[in-house]
C-alpha positions in Angstrom: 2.1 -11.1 -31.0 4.1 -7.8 -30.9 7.1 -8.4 -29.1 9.5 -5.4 -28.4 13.6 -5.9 -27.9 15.8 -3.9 -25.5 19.2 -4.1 -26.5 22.2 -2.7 -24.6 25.3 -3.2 -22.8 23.3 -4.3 -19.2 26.7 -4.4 -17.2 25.3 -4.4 -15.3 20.8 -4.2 -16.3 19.2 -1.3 -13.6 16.2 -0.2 -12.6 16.4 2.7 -15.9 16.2 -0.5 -17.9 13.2 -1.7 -16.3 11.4 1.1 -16.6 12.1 2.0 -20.4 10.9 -1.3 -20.9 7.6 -0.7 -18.9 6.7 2.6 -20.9 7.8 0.5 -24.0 5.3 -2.4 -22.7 2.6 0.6 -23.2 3.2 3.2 -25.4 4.0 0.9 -28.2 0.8 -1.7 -26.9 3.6 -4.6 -26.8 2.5 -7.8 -25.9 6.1 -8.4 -24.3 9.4 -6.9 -24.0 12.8 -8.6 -24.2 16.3 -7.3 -22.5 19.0 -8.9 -25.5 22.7 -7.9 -24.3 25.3 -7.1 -26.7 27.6 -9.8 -27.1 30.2 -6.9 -28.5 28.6 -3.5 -27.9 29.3 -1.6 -31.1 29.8 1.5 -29.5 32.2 1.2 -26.7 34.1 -1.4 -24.9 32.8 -2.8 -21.7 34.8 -1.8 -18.8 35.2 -4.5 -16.7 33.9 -7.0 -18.7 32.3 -10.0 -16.8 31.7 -11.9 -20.4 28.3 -11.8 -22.1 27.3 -14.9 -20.4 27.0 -13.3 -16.9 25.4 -10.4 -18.4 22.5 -12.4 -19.8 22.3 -13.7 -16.5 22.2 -10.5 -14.9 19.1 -9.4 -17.0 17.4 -12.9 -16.0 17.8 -11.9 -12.3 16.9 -8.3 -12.9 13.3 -9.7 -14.5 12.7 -12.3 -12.6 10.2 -14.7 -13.0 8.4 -13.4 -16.0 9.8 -10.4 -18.6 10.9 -6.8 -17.8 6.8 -5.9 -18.7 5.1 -8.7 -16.7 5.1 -6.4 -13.5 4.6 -2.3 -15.1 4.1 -1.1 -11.7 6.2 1.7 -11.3 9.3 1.4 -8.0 8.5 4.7 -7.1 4.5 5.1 -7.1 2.6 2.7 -5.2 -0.7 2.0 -6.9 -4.2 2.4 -5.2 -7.3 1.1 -6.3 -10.9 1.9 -4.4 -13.6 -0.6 -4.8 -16.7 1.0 -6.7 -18.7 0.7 -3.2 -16.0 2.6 -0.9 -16.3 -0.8 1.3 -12.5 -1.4 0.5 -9.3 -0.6 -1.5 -6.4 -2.4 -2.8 -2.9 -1.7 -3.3 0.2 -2.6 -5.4 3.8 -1.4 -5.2 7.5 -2.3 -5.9 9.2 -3.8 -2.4 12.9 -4.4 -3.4 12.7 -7.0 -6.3 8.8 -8.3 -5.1 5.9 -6.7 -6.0 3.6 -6.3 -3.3 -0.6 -6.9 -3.8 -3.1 -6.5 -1.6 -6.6 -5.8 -0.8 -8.4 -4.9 2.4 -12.6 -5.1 3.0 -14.4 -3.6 5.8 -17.0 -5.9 5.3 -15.2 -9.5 6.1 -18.6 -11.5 3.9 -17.5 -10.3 0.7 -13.6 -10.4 0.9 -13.1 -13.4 -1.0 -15.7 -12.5 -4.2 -13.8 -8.8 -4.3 -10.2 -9.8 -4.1 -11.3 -11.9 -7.0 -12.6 -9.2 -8.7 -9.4 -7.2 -7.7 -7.4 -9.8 -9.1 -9.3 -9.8 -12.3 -8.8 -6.0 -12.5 -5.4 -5.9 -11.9 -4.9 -8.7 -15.0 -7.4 -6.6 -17.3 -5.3 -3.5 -16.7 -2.0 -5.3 -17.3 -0.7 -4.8 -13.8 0.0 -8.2 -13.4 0.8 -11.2 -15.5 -2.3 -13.3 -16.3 -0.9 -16.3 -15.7 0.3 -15.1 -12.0 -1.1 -17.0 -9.1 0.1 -16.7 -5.2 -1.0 -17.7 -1.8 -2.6 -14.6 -0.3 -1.6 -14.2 3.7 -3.1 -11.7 5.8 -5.2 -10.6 9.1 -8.2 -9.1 10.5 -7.7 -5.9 12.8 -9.9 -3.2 14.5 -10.8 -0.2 13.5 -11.2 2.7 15.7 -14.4 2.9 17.8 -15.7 5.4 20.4 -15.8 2.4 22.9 -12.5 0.4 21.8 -10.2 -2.7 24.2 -8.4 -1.5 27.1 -5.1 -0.1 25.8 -3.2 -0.2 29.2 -2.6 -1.9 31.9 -0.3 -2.6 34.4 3.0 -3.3 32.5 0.8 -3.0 29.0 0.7 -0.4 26.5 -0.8 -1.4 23.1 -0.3 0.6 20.0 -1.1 0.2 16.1 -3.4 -2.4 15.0 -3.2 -3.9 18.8 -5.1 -0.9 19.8 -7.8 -1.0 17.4 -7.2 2.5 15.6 -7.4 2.1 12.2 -9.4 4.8 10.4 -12.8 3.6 10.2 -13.7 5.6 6.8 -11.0 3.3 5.2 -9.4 0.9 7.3 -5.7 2.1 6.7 -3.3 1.9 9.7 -0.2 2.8 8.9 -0.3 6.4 10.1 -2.1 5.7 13.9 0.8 2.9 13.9 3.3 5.3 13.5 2.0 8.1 15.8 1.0 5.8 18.2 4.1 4.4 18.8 5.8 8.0 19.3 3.1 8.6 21.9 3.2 5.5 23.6 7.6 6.1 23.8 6.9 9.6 25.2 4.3 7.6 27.9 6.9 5.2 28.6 9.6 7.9 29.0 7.2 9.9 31.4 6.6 7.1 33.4 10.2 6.8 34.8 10.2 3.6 35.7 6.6 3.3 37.0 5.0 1.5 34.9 1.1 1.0 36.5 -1.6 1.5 35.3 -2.5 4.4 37.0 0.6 6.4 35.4 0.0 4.6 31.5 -3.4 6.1 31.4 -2.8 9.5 30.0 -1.3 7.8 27.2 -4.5 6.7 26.6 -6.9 9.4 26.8 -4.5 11.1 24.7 -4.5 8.2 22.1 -8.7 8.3 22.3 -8.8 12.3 21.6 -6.1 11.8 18.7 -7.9 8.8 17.3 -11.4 7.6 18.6 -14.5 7.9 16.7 -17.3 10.0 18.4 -20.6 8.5 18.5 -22.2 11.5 16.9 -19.9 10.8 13.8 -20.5 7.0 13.7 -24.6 7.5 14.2 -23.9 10.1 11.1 -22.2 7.2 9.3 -25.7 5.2 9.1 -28.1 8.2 8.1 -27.2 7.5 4.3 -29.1 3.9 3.6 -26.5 0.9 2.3 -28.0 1.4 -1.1 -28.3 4.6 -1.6 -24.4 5.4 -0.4 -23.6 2.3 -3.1 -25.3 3.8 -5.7 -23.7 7.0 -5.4 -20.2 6.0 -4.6 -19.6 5.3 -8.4 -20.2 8.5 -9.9 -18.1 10.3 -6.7 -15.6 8.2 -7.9 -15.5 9.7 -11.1 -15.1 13.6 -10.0 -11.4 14.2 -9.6 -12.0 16.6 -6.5 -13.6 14.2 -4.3 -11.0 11.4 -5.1 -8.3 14.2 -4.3 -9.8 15.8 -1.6 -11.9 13.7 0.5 -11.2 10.1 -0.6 -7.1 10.6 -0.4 -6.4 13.4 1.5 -9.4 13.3 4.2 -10.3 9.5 4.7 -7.1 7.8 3.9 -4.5 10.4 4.2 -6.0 12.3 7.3 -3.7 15.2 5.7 -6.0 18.1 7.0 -4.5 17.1 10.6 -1.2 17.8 11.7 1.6 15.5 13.2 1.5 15.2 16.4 4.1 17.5 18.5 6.2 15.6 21.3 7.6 17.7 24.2 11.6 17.2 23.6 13.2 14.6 26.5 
């Protein structure tokens, strides 16, 4: 087993220690990294010494459960991962002192074999700990459709994931949550008070044009046979420019469309 030390002063250990343990972890191909405090630094004296007893302690809480390499994934570049397919993606990044994991399917018959496999992956690669294990928690939501659920009613305004507008090329949400809201604030501020369903509707027609699906695209969407779309996906997958450009930017970015403008109140 190659094992790889840290020393230093950690008064207290930060996130610059975490990280030059993770490049350690795999430059060097360790097999673990250790954080070891000074009990009497050599090359200054600690200011405000707490005792080298607390110290140690502070490196335990800045690891965690397992060792400064048992989680590599960067705190400042979430991690995605597209299934070979294109039928779903995963994700990990840093949230505070958890790391977060996930995976999403757009078909719901093979979610529990591919997060599996995702899991798997993510131990292979040495993203995670093989020894890690966790309860996954989640939901199902819709994704946008050119005939969707009513979004208003009397008193009713739905938005995000309530409203059914995830992008259907990749199922991610976060962006029609955000803009969503902002229209359905500008709806209720336009409303003055009237709140039927009569005065709610522009909000949305204007959440359809921003976000539906046209039929022509989705009957495009079934031209391609199932097989021949997952044999292909694979090698797309390998060219740089369609990761960048379409996969990122185009289906899971939307980054060729603008934000949308709000009138000022």
């Amino acid at each position: 087993m190659r094992i790889g030390i840290l020393g230093g002063t950690f008064n207290p250990p930060h996130v610059g220690h975490l990280i030059c343990a993770q490049e350690a972890y795999f430059q060097l191909e360790l097999d673990r990294v250790t954080l070891i405090p000074a009990r009497i630094p050599p090359h200054k004296p600690v200011e405000d010494e707490p005792g080298p007893a607390h110290r140690l302690e502070l490196c335990r809480v800045a690891v965690g459960d397992g060792d400064a390499s048992s989680y590599p994934v960067h705190p400042e570049q979430p991690e995605l991962y597209f299934s070979p397919d294109l039928g779903g993606y995963g994700w990990c990044f840093r949230k505070q002192g958890h790391l977060n994991v996930g995976f999403g399917r757009l078909d719901a018959r093979g979610l529990p074999s591919a997060t599996a496999e995702f899991v798997e992956f993510l131990k292979a690669r040495r993203r995670i700990p093989k020894k890690a294990a966790w309860r996954w928690r989640g939901h199902a939501y819709l994704i946008a459709a050119p005939t969707g659920r009513r979004i208003v009613d009397d008193g009713v305004i739905l938005i995000g994931d309530a409203a059914g507008l995830a992008y259907p090329q990749s199922g991610e949400g976060i962006r029609p949550a955000i803009e969503s809201g902002l229209m359905a604030a500008s709806a209720i501020f336009s409303a003055a008070g009237r709140y039927t369903r009569d005065q709610l509707d522009p909000y949305e027609r204007h959440l359809r044009k921003r976000f539906g699906v046209s039929r022509l695209a989705r009957l495009l969407s079934h031209v391609v046979p199932d097989n021949v779309a997952v044999g292909l996906a694979p090698r797309l997958l390998e060219a740089p420019w369609f990761v960048r450009s379409v996969l990122l930017h185009r289906w899971f970015l939307h980054a060729h469309e603008p934000g949308i403008a709000l009138a000022p109140a």
